[in-house]
C-alpha positions, 0 to 999 in steps of 0.5 A: 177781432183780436182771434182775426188778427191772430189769424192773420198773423198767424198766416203770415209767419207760415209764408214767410216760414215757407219762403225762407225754406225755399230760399234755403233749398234753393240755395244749397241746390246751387251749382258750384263749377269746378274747373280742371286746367290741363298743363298741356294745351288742352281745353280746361274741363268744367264740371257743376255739381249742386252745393248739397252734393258737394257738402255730401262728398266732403263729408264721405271723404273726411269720415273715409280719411278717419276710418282709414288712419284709424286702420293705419294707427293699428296695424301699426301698433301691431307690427310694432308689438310683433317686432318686439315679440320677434326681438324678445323671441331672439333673446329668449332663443340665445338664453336656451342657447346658454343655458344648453352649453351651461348643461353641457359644460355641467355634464363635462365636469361631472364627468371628470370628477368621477374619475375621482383621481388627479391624474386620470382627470389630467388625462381625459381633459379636453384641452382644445378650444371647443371644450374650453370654458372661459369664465369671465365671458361665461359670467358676463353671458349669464348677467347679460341671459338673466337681465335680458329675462327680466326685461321680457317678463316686465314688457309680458306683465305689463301687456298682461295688466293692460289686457285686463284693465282694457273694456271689452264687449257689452256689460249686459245683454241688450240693444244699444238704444242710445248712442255716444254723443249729441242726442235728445235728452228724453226728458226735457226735449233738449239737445245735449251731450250723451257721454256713454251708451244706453243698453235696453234690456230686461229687467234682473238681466245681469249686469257684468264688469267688462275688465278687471278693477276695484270697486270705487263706487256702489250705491245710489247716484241721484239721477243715475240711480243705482250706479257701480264705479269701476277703476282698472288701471293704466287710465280705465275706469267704467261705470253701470248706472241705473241699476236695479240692485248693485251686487258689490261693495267699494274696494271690492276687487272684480273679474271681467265678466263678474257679475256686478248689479241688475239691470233696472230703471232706478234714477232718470230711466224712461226704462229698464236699461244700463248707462255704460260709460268709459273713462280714459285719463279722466275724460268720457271716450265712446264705448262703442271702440271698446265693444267691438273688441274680442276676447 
C-alpha cells in the first residue's frame, strides 16, 4: 500500500515538474513589442521579438561591448608607449647631436694646440660665431644630455622588468581541459569557483615557469599535491600544482621557460595534469589573457 502511494506520489511530482516547465518555456517565448516613434508624422513602428531572443541580443551585445573596450584599452596603451619612444627617440637624437659637436670642438682644439706656439694658435683661431664655444650653455647642455639618458634608460629597465616578470604562454604542453571560472567541481558534483586553468597532458611532460621569478614555494600542498609558487614582481606571481616531481627549491631564482617540475595527478587530480593559476596584486586573474601573449 505504502509503494502505491509512492508511486502516486511520485507521478505527481513528474506533472507537476512538467508543468512548471511548460510555464516556463512559455514564458520566456512571450513576445515583447518594441515601438519606434518617428519625430516626424510617421506611423510608429512596432516590432515583437520572443523574450529569449531579446535576452540572447542583450548578452551579444554587452560581450560585443567588452571585447571591443578591451581592443580600445590596448591600442591605447600602445599608442601611449609609441609616443614616449618617439619622445625619447628625439631625446637620444639631440645627445648624438651633442655629442658630435663636443667631437668637433675636441678635434678644433687638438688642432691648435699642435701648433705648439702662442702666436701661431692666435693666428689659426676661428674667431666667428660658428666656431664659438660658449661654456656655460656647453655645460648646461651636457647636464641637460646626461639626465635626459638617465630617464631613458630607467623608463627602458623598467619596460624590460615588466616584460620579464609578465606570464606569458602555457606552462606545459597540453589542452586546456578545465577553464577559469564557475564550473563543476569533479569530485563532490558541486558548483564553484575555478580560480585558474587545468591543462591535461602526459605524465613526466615538462613543466616550465611562464616568467621570470624566485622560488617562494616548492612542495606539497594538500590537495593540490606537489605544488611550485612563483613570485615575478610588479604584482605577478604563478603557481603549477599537481605535479609529479617539483624540480626547484624556495628562494631559487628561474627563467621563463625553465623547466620547473613534471606533470603528474598528485593531490585531488582525476588525472595527469597542471593547475596553473596567476595572481595579480594579491587577486587570482584568468591565465587564459596571458597565454595568448607572444614572445
Amino acid at each position: 500500500m505504502i509503494l502505491i502511494l509512492l508511486e502516486l506520489l511520485r507521478k505527481e511530482v513528474m506533472v507537476l515538474d512538467l508543468y512548471k516547465l511548460r510555464i516556463f518555456i512559455q514564458k520566456i517565448f512571450i513576445p515583447i513589442t518594441i515601438m519606434f516613434v518617428p519625430h516626424e508624422k510617421i506611423r510608429p513602428l512596432n516590432v515583437k521579438i520572443p523574450f529569449l531572443y531579446l535576452f540572447i541580443i542583450i548578452i551579444f551585445a554587452f560581450t560585443g561591448f567588452i571585447y571591443v573596450f578591451n581592443v580600445a584599452v590596448d591600442t591605447a596603451e600602445y599608442y601611449m608607449m609609441k609616443k614616449k619612444l618617439e619622445h625619447y627617440t628625439a631625446q637620444l637624437e639631440e645627445v648624438d647631436t651633442t655629442i658630435k659637436s663636443l667631437k668637433m670642438i675636441e678635434k678644433e682644439f687638438k688642432r691648435l694646440f699642435s701648433l705648439k706656439t702662442k702666436e701661431k694658435i692666435l693666428e689659426n683661431m676661428d674667431v666667428s660665431d660658428s666656431g664659438s664655444v660658449n661654456i656655460d650653455n656647453l655645460k648646461y647642455k651636457i647636464k641637460e644630455t646626461i639626465e635626459n639618458v638617465g630617464v631613458i634608460r630607467d623608463y627602458l629597465r623598467t619596460q624590460r622588468d615588466i616584460y620579464f616578470a609578465t606570464p606569458i604562454g602555457l606552462p606545459v604542453d597540453g589542452r586546456i581541459s578545465s577553464g577559469y571560472g564557475i564550473r563543476e567541481n569533479p569530485w563532490e558534483g558541486l558548483r564553484e569557483f575555478h580560480s585558474g586553468i587545468d591543462i591535461s597532458t602526459a605524465p613526466g611532460t615538462p613543466v616550465k615557469a611562464t616568467a621570470d621569478g624566485i622560488v617562494s614555494f616548492s612542495g606539497w600542498s594538500g590537495s593540490n599535491g606537489n605544488l611550485v609558487a612563483i613570485e615575478h614582481g610588479h604584482g605577478f606571481s604563478t603557481f603549477y600544482a599537481h605535479n609529479k616531481e617539483n624540480l626547484v627549491k624556495v628562494g631559487q631564482k628561474v627563467k621563463r621557460n625553465q623547466i620547473i617540475a613534471y606533470a603528474g595527478s598528485t593531490g585531488n587530480a582525476t588525472g595527469p595534469h597542471v593547475h596553473y593559476e596567476i595572481w595579480k596584486d594579491g587577486r587570482h586573474i584568468n591565465p587564459c589573457e596571458y597565454i595568448k601573449r607572444r614572445l
